[in-house]
Biopython code that builds the backbone (N, CA, C, O; Angstrom):
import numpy as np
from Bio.PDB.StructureBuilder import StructureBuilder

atoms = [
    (1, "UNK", "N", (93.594, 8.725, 87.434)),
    (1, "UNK", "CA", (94.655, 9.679, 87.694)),
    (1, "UNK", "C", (94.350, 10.978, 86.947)),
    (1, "UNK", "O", (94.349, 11.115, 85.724)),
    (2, "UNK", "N", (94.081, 11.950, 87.909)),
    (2, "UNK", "CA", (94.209, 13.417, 87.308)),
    (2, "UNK", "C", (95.549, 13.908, 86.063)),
    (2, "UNK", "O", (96.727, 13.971, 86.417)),
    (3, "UNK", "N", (95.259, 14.109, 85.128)),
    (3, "UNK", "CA", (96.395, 14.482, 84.088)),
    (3, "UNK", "C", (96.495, 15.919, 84.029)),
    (3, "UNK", "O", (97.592, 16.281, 83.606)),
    (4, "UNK", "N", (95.646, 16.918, 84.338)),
    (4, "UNK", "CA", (95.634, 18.493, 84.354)),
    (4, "UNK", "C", (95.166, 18.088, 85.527)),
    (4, "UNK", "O", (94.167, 17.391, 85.701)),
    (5, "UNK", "N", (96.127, 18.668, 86.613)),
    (5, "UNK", "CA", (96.358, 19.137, 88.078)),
    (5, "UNK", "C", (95.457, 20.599, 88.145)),
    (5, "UNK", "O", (95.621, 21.391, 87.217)),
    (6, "UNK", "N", (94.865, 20.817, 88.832)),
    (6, "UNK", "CA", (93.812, 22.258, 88.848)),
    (6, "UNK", "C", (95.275, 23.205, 89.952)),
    (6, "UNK", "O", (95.954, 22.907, 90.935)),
    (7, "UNK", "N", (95.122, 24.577, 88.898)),
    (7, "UNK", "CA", (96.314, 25.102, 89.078)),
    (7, "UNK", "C", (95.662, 25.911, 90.178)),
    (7, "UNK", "O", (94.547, 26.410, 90.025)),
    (8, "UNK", "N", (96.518, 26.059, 91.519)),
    (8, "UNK", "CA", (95.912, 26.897, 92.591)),
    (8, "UNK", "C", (97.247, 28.326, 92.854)),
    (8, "UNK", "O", (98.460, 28.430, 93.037)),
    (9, "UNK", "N", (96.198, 29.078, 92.735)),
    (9, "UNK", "CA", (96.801, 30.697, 93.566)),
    (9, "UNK", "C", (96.493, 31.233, 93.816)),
    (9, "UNK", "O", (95.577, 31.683, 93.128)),
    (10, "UNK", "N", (96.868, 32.042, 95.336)),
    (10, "UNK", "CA", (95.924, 32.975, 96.224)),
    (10, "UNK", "C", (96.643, 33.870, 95.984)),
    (10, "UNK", "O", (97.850, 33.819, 95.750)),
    (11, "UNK", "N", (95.609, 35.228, 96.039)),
    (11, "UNK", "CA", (96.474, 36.356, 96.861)),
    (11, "UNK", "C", (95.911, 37.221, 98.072)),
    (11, "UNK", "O", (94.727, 37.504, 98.256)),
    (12, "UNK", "N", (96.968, 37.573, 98.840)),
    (12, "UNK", "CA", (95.980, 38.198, 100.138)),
    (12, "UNK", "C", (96.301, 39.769, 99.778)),
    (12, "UNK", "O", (97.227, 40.155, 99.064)),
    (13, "UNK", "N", (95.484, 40.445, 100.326)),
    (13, "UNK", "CA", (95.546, 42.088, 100.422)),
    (13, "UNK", "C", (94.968, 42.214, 101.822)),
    (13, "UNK", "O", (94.168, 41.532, 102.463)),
    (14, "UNK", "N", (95.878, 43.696, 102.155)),
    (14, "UNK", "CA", (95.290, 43.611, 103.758)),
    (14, "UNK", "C", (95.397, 44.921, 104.303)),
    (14, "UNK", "O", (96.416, 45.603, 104.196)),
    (15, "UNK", "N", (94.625, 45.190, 104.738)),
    (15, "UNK", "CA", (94.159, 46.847, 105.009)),
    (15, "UNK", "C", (94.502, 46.981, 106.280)),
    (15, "UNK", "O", (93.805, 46.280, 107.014)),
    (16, "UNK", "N", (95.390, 47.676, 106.882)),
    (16, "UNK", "CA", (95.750, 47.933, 108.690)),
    (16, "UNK", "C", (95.258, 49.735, 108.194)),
    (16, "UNK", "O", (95.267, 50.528, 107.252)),
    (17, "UNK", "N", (94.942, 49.603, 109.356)),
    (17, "UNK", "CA", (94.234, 50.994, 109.773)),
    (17, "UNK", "C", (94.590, 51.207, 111.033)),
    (17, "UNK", "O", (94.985, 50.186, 111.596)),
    (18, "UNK", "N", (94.590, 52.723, 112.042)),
    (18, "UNK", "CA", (94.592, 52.953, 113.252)),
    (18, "UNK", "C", (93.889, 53.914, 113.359)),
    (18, "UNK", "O", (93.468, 54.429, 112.323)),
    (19, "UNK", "N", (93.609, 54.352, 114.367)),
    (19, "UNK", "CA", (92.255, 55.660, 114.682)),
    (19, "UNK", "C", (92.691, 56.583, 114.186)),
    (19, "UNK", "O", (91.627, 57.200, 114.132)),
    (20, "UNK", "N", (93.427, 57.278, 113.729)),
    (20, "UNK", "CA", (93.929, 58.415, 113.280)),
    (20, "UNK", "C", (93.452, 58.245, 111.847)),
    (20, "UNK", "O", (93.219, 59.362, 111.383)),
    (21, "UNK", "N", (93.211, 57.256, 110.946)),
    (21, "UNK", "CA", (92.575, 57.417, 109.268)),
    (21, "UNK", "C", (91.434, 57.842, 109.493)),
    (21, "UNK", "O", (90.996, 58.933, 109.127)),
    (22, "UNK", "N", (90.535, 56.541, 110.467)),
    (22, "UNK", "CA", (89.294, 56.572, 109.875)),
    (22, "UNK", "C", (88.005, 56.904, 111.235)),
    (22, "UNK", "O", (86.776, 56.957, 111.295)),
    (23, "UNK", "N", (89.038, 57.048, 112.076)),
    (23, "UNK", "CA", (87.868, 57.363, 113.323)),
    (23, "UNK", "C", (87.503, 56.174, 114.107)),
    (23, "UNK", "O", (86.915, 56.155, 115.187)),
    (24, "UNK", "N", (87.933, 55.190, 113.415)),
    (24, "UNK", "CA", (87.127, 53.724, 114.316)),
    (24, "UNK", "C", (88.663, 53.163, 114.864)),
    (24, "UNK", "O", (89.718, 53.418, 114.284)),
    (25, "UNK", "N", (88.560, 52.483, 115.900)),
    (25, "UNK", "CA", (89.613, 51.651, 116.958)),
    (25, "UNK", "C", (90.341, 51.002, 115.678)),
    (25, "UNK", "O", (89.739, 50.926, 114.607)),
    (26, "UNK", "N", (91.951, 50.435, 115.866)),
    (26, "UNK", "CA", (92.581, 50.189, 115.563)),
    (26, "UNK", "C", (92.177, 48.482, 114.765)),
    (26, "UNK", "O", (91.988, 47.545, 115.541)),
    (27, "UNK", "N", (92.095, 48.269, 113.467)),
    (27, "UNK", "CA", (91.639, 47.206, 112.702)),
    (27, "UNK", "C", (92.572, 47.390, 111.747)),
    (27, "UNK", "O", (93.107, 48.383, 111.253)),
    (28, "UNK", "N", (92.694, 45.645, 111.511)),
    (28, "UNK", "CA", (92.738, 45.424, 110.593)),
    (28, "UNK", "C", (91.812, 44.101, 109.469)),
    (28, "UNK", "O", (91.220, 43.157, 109.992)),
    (29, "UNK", "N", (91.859, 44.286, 108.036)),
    (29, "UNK", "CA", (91.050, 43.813, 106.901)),
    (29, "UNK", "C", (91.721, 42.413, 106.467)),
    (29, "UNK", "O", (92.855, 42.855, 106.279)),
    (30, "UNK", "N", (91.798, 41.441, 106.260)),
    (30, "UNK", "CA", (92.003, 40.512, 105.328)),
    (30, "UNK", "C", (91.303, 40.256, 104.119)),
    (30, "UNK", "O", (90.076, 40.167, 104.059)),
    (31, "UNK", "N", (92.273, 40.107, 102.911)),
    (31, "UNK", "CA", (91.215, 39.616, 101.790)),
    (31, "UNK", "C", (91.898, 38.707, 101.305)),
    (31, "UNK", "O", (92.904, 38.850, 100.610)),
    (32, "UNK", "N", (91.233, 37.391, 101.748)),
    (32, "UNK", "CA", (92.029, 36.099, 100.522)),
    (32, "UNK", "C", (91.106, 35.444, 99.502)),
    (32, "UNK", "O", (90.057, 34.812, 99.627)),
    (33, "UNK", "N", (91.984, 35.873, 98.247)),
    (33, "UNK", "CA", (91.152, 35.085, 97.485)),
    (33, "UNK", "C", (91.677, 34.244, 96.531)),
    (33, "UNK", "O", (92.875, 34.447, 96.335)),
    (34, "UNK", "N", (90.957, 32.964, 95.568)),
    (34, "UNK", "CA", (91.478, 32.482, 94.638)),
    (34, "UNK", "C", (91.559, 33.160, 93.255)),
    (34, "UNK", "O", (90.657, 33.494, 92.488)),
    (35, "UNK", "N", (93.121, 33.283, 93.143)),
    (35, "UNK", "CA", (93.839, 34.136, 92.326)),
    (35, "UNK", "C", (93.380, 33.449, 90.739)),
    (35, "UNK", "O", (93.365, 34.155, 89.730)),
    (36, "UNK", "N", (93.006, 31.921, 90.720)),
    (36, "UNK", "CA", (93.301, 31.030, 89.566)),
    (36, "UNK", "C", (92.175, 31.176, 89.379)),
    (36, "UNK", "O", (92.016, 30.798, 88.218)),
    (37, "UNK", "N", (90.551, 31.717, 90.056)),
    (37, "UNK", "CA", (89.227, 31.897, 89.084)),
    (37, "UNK", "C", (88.899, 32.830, 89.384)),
    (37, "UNK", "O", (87.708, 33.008, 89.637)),
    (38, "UNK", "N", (89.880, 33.894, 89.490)),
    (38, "UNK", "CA", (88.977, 35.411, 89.250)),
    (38, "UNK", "C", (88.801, 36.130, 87.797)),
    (38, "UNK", "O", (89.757, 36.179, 87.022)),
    (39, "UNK", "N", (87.451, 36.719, 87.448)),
    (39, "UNK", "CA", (87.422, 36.718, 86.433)),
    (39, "UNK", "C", (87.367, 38.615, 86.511)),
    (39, "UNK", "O", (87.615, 39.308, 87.498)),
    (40, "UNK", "N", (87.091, 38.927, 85.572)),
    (40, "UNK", "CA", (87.292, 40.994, 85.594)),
    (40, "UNK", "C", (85.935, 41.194, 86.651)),
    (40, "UNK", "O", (86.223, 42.207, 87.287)),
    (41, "UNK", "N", (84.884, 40.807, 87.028)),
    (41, "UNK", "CA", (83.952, 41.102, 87.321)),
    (41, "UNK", "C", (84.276, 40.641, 88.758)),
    (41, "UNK", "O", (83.577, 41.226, 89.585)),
    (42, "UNK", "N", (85.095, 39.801, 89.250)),
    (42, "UNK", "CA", (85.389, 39.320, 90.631)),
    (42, "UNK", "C", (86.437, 40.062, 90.672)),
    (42, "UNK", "O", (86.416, 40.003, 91.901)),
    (43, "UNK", "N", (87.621, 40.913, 90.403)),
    (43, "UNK", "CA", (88.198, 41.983, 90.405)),
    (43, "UNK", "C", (87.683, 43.270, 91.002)),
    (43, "UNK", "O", (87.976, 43.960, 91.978)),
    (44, "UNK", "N", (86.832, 43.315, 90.061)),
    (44, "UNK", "CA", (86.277, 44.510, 90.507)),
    (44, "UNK", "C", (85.248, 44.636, 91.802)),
    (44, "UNK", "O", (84.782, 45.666, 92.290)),
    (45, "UNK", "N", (85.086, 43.544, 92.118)),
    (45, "UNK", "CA", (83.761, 43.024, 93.273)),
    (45, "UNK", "C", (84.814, 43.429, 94.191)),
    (45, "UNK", "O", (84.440, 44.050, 95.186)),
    (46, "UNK", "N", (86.259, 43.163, 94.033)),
    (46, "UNK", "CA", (87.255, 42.629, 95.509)),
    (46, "UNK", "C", (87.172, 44.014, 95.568)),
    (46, "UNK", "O", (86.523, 44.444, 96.521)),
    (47, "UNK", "N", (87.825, 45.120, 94.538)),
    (47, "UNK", "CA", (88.639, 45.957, 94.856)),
    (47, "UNK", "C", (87.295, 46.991, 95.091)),
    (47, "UNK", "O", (87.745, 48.056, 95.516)),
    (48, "UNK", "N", (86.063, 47.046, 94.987)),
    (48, "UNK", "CA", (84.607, 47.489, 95.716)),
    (48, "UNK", "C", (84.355, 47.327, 97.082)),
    (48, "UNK", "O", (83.977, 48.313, 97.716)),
    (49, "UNK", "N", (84.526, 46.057, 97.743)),
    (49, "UNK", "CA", (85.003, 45.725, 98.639)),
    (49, "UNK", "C", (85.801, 46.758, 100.069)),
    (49, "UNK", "O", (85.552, 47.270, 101.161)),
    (50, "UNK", "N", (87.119, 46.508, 98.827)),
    (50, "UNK", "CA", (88.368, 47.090, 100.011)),
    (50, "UNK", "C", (88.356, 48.708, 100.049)),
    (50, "UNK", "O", (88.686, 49.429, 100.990)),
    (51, "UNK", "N", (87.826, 49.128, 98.603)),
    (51, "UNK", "CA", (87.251, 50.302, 98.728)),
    (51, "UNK", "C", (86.486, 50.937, 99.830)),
    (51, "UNK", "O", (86.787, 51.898, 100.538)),
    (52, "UNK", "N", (85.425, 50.184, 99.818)),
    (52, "UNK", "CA", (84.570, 50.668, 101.286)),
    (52, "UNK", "C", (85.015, 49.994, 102.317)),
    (52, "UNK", "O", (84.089, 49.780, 103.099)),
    (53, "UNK", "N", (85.760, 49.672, 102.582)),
    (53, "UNK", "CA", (86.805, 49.294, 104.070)),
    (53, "UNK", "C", (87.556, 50.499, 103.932)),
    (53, "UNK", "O", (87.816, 51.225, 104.892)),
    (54, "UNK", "N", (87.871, 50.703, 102.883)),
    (54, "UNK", "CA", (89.081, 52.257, 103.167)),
    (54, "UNK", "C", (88.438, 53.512, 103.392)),
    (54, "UNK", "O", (89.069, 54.563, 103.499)),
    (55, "UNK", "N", (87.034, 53.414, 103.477)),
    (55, "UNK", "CA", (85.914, 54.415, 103.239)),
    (55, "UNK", "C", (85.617, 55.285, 102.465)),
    (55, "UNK", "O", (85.226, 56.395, 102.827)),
    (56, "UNK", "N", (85.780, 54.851, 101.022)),
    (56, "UNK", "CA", (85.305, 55.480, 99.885)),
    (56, "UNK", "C", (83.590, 55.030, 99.701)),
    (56, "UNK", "O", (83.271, 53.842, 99.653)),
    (57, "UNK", "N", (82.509, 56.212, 99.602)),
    (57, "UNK", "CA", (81.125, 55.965, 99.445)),
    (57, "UNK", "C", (81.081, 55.659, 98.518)),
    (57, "UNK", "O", (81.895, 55.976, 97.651)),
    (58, "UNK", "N", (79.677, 54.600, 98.292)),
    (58, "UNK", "CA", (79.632, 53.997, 97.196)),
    (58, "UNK", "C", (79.555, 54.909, 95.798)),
    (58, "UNK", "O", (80.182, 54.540, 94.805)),
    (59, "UNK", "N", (78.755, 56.110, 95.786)),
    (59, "UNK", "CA", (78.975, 56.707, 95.012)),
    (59, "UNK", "C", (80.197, 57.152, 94.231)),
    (59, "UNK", "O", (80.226, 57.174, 93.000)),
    (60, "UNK", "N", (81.360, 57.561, 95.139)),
    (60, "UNK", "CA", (82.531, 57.672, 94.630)),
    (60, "UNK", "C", (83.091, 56.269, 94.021)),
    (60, "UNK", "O", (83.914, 56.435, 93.122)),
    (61, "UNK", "N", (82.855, 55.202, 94.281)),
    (61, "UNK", "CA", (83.346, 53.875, 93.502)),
    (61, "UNK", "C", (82.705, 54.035, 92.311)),
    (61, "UNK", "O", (83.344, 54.160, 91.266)),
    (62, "UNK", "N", (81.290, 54.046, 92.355)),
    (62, "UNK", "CA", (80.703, 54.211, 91.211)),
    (62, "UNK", "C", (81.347, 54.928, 89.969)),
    (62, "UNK", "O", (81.571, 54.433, 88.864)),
    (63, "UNK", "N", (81.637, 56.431, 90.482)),
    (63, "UNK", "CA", (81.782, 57.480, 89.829)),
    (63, "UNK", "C", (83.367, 57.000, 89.037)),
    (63, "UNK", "O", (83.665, 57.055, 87.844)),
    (64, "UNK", "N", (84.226, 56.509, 90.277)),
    (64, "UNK", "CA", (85.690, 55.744, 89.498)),
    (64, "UNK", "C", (85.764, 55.283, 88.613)),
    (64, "UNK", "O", (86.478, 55.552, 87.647)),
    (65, "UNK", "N", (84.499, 53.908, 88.881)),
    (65, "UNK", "CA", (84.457, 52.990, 88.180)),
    (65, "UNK", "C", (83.764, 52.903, 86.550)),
    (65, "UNK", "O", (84.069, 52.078, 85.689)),
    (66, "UNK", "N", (82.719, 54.052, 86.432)),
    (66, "UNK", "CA", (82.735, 54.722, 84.987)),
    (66, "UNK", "C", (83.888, 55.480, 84.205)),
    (66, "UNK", "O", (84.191, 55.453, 83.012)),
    (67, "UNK", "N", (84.426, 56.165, 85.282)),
    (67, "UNK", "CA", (85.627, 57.579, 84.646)),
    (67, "UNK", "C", (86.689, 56.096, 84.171)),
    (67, "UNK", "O", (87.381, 56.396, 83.199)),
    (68, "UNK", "N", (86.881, 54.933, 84.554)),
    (68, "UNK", "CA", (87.762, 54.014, 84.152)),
    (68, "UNK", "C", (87.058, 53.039, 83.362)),
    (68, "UNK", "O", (87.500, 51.896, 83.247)),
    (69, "UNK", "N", (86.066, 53.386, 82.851)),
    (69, "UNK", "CA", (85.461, 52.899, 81.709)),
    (69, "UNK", "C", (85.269, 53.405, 80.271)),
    (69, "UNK", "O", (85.397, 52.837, 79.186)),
    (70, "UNK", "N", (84.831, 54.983, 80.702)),
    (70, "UNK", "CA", (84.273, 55.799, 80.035)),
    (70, "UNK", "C", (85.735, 57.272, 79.804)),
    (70, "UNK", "O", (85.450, 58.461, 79.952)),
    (71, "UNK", "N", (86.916, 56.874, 79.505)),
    (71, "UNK", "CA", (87.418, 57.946, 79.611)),
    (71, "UNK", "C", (88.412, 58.353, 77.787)),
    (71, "UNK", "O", (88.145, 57.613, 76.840)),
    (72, "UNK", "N", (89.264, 59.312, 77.617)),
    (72, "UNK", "CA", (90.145, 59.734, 76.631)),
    (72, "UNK", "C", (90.977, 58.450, 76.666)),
    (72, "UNK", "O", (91.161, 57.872, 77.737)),
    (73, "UNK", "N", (91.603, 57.884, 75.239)),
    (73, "UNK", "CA", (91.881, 56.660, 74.956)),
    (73, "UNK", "C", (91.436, 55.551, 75.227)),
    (73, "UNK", "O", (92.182, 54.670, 75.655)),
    (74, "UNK", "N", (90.378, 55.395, 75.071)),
    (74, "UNK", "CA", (89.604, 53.806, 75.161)),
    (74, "UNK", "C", (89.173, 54.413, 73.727)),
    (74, "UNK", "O", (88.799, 55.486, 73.252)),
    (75, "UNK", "N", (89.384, 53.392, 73.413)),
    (75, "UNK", "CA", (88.563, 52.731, 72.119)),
    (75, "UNK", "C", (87.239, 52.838, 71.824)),
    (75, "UNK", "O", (86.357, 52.092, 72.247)),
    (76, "UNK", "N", (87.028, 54.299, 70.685)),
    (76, "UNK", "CA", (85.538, 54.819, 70.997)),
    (76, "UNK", "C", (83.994, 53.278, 70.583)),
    (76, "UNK", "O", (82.802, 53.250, 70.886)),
    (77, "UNK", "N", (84.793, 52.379, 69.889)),
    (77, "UNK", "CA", (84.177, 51.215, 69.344)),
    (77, "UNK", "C", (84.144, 50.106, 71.095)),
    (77, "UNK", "O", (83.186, 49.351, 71.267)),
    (78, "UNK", "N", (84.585, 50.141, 71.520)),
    (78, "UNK", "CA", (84.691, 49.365, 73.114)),
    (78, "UNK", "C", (83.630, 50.501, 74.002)),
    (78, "UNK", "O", (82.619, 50.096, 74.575)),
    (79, "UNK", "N", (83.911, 51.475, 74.001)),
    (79, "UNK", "CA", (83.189, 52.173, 75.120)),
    (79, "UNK", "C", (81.876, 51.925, 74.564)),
    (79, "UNK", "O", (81.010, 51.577, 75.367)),
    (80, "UNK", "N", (81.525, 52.051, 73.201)),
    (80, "UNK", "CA", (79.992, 51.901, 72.296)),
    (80, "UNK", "C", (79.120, 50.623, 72.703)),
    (80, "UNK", "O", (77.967, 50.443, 73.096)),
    (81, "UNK", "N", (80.337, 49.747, 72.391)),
    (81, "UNK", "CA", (79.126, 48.525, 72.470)),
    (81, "UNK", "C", (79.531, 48.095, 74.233)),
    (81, "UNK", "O", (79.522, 46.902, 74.536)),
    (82, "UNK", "N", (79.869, 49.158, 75.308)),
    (82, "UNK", "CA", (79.962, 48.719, 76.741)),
    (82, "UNK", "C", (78.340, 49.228, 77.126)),
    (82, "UNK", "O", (77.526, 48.586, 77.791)),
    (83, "UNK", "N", (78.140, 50.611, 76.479)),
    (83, "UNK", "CA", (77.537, 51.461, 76.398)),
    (83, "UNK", "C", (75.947, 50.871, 76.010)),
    (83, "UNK", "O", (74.921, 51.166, 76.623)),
    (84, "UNK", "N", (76.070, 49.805, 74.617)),
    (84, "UNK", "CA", (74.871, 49.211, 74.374)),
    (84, "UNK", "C", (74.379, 48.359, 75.334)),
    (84, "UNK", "O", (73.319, 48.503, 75.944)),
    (85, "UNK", "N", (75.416, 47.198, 75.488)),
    (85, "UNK", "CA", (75.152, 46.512, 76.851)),
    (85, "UNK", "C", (74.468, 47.007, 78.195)),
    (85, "UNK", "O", (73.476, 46.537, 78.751)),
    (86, "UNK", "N", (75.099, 47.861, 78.490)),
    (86, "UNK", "CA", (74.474, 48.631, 79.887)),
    (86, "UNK", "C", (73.044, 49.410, 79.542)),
    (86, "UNK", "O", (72.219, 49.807, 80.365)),
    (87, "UNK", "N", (73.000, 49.489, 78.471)),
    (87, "UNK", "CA", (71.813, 50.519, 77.631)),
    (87, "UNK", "C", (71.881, 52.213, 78.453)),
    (87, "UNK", "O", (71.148, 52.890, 79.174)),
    (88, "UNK", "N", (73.199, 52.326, 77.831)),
    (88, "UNK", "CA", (73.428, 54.023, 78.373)),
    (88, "UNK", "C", (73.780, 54.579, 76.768)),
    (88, "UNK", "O", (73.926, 53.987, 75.698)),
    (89, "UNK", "N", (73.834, 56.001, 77.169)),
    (89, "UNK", "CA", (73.677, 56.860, 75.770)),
    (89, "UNK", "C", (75.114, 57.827, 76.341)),
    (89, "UNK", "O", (75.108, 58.591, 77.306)),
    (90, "UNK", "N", (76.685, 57.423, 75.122)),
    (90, "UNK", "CA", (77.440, 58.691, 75.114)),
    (90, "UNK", "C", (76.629, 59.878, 74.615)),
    (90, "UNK", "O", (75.781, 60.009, 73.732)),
    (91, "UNK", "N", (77.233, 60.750, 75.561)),
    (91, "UNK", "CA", (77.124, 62.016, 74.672)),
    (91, "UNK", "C", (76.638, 62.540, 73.842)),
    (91, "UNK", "O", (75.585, 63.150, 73.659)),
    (92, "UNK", "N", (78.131, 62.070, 72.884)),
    (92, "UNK", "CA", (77.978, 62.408, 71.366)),
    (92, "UNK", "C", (76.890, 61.810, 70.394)),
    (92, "UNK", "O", (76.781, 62.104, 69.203)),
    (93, "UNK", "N", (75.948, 60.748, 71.233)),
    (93, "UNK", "CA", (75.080, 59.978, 70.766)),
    (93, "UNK", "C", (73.691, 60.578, 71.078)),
    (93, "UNK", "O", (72.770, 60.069, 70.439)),
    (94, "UNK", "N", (73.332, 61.678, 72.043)),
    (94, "UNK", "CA", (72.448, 62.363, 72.345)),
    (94, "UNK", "C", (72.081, 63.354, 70.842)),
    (94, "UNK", "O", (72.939, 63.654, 70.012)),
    (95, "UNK", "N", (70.665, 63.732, 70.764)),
    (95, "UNK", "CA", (70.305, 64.495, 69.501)),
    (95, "UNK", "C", (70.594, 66.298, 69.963)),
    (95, "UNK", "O", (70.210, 66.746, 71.043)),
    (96, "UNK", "N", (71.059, 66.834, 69.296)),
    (96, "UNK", "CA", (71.489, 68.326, 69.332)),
    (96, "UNK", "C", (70.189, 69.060, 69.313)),
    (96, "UNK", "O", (69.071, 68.867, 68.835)),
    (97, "UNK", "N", (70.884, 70.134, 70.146)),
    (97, "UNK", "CA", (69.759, 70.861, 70.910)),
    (97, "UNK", "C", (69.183, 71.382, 69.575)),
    (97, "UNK", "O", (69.961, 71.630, 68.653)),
    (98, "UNK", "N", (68.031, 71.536, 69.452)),
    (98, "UNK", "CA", (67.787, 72.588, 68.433)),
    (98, "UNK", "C", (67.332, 73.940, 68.665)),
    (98, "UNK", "O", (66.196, 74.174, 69.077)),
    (99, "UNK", "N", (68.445, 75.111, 68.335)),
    (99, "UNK", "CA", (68.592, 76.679, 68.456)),
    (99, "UNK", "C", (67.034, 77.080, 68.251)),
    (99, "UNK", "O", (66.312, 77.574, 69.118)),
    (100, "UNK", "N", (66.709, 76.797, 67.062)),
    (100, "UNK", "CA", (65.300, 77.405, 66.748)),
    (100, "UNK", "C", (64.100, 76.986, 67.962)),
    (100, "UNK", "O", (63.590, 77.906, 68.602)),
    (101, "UNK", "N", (63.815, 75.988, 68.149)),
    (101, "UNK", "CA", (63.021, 75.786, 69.420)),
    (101, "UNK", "C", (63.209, 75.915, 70.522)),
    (101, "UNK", "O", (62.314, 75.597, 71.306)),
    (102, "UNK", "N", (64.584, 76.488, 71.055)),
    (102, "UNK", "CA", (65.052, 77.004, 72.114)),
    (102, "UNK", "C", (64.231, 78.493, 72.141)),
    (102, "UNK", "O", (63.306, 78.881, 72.855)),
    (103, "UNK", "N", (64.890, 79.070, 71.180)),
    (103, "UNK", "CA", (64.951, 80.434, 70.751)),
    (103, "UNK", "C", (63.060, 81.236, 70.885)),
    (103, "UNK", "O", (62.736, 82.350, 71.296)),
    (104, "UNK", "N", (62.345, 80.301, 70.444)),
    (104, "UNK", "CA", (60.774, 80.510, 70.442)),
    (104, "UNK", "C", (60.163, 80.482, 71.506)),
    (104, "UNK", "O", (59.123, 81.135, 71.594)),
    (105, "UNK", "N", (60.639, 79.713, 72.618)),
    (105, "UNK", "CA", (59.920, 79.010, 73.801)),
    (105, "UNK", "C", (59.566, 80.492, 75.171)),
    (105, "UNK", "O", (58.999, 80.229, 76.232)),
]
sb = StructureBuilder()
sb.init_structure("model")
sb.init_model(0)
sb.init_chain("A")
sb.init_seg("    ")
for serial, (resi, resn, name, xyz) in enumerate(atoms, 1):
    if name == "N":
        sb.init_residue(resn, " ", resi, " ")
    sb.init_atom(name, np.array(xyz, "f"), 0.0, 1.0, " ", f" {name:<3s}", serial, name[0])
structure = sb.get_structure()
């Protein structure tokens, strides 16, 4: 006898469209998924997804999906070590120009 029952929940999202958004014949999107093992990375897969069903280019997801990583109030210690992981360089972590070897060239 099962004593922890495996807890189940879906959720659907659903995109109706008509020729007037997007140029293509009248559709609509289903998305069902299991609500009880999505983890942040299957989140973000879905809502990538429905994104480009709504016709945002991938670039613009991209570009979202840093500015909501990388923005004013996050936690400059969270964005750092997101930053190591991915092996990208903030900014403020780049070496300053130097005037004098500008200035000579």
């Amino acid at each position: 006898m099962n004593m922890h029952p495996k807890h189940e929940a879906t959720i659907k999202l659903e995109f109706d469209s008509d020729e007037t958004f997007d140029g293509l014949p009248e559709h609509t999107i289903e998305f069902r998924i299991d609500f009880a093992d999505m983890t942040a990375h299957g989140w973000f897969a879905l809502f990538e997804k429905i994104m480009g069903a709504m016709g945002f280019s991938e670039l613009s997801i991209m570009r979202g999906a840093t500015n909501l990583a990388f923005r004013e109030g996050r936690s400059q210690e969270d964005m750092r070590k997101v930053a190591k992981e991915y092996e990208l360089k903030l900014i403020e972590d780049l070496p300053e120009p130097n005037d004098e070897l500008e200035t000579s060239v």
